[in-house]
C-alpha positions as CSV (number, residue, x, y, z in Angstrom):
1,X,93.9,62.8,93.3
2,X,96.8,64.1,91.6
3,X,97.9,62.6,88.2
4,X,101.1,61.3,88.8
5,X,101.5,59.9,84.9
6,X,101.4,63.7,83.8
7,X,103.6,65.3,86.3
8,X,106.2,62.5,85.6
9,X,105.4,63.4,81.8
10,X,106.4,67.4,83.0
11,X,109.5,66.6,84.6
12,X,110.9,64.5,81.6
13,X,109.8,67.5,79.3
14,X,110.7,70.6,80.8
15,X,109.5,73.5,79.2
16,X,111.9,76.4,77.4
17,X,111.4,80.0,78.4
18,X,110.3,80.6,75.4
19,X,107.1,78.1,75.5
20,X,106.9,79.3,79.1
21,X,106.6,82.7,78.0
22,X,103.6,81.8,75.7
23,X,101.9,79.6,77.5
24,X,102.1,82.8,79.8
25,X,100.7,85.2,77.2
26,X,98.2,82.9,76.1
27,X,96.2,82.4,79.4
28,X,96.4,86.3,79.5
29,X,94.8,86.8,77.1
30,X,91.9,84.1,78.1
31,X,91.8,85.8,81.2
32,X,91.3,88.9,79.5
33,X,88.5,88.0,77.2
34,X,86.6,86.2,80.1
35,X,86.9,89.6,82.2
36,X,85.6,91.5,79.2
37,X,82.7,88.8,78.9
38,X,81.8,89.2,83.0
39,X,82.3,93.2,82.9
40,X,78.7,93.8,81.4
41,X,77.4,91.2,84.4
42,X,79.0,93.2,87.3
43,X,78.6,97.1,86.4
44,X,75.2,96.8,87.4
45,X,75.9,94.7,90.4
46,X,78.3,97.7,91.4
47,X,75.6,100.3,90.6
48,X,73.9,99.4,93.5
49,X,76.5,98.9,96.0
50,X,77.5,102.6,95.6
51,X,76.3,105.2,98.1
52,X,73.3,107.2,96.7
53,X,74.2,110.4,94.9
54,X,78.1,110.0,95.2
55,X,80.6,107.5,92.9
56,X,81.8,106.1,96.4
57,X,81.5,102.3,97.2
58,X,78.5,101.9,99.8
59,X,79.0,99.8,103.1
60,X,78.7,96.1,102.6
61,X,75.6,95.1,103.9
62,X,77.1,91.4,105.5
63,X,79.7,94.1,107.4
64,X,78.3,96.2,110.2
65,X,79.6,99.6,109.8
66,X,81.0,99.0,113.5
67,X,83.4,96.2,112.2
68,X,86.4,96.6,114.4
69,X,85.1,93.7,116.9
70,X,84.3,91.0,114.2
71,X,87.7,90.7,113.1
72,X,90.5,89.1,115.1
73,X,93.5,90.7,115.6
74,X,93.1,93.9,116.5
75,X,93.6,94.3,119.7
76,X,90.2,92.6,121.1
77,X,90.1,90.0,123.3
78,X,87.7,87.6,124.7
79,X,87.8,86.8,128.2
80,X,87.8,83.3,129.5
């Protein structure tokens, strides 16, 4: 359910560039310290996707490496 008070309260008040700009900058930089709180979470999670003995990612294991007839579109099609 939207708020229709507050978007009514947004197009009274429009904001300047200038405020736009910061509001820009500051959810930036949330976004930046919550990515450098998670990054200690998912190296290890990315450790053991990759292929043993090399620094390349390792197949999905929800993807079978033989992928080409899950996914629509490309050029397989299912007769009636």
């Amino acid at each position: 359910m939207l708020n229709y008070g507050y978007l009514a309260h947004q197009a009274e008040h429009a904001t300047t560039q200038a405020g736009q700009r910061e509001t820009d900058a500051q959810l930036g930089r949330l976004s930046a310290a919550f990515a450098q709180l998670l990054r200690p979470l998912i190296k290890p999670a990315r450790a053991l996707r990759r292929q043993p003995g090399t620094g390349q990612p390792g197949l999905r294991p929800c993807m079978p490496a033989d992928n080409g007839s899950y996914l629509p579109g490309l050029g397989t099609r299912s007769s009636p």
